[in-house]
C-alpha positions as CSV (number, residue, x, y, z in Angstrom):
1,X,93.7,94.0,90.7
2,X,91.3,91.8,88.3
3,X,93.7,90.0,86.4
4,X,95.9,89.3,89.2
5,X,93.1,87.8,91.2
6,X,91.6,86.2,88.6
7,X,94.7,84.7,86.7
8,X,95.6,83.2,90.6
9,X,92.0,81.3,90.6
10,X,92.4,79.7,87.3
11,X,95.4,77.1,88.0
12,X,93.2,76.6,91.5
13,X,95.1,79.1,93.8
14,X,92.9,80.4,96.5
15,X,94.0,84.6,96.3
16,X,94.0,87.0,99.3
17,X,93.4,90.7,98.7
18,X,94.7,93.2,101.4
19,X,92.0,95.4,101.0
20,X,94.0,98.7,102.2
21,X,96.8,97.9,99.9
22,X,94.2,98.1,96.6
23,X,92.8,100.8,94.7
24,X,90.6,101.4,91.7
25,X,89.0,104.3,90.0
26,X,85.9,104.9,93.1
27,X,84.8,103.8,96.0
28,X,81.8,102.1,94.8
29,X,84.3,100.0,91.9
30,X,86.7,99.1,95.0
31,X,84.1,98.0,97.4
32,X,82.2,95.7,94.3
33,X,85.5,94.3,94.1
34,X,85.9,93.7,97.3
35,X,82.8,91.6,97.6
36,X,83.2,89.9,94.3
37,X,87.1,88.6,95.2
38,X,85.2,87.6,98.9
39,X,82.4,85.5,97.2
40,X,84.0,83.9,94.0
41,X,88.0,84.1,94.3
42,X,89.2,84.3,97.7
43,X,90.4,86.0,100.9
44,X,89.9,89.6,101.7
45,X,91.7,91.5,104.9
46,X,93.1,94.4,105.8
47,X,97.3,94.6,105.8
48,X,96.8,94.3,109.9
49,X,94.7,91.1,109.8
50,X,96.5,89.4,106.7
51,X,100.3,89.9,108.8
52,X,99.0,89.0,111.5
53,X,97.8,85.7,110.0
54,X,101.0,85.0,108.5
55,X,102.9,85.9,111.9
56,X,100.5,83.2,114.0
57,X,101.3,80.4,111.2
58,X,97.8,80.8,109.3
59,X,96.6,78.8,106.6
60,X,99.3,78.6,103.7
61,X,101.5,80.7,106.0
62,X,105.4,80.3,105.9
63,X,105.3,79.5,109.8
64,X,102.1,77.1,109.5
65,X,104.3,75.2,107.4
66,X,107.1,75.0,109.7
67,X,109.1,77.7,108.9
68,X,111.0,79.3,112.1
């Protein structure tokens, strides 16, 4: 989940992490992530808010960008 995240914010690229769709090792290690990816590298939802984003044309969504 690190790299991923982290190799996305190098070039620039502003990542979202669907918070329900990651894992790690404990609790404690997901929810530091969490905040960390929040505060430094990006956007953080849940699967339900980050669909429903890209189904009402949000930010950097294929229908905010005109898509049908």
């Amino acid at each position: 989940m690190w790299s991923t995240v982290r190799d996305a914010a190098a070039p620039g690229y502003r990542a979202v992490l669907v918070a329900d769709a990651a894992a790690t090792y404990s609790d404690e290690a997901h929810n530091t992530t969490l905040t960390v990816v929040h505060r430094c590298f990006g956007d953080v939802g849940t699967a339900a808010e980050v669909l429903a984003l890209l189904h009402a044309g949000g930010p950097g969504s294929p229908a905010g960008a005109g898509a049908p």
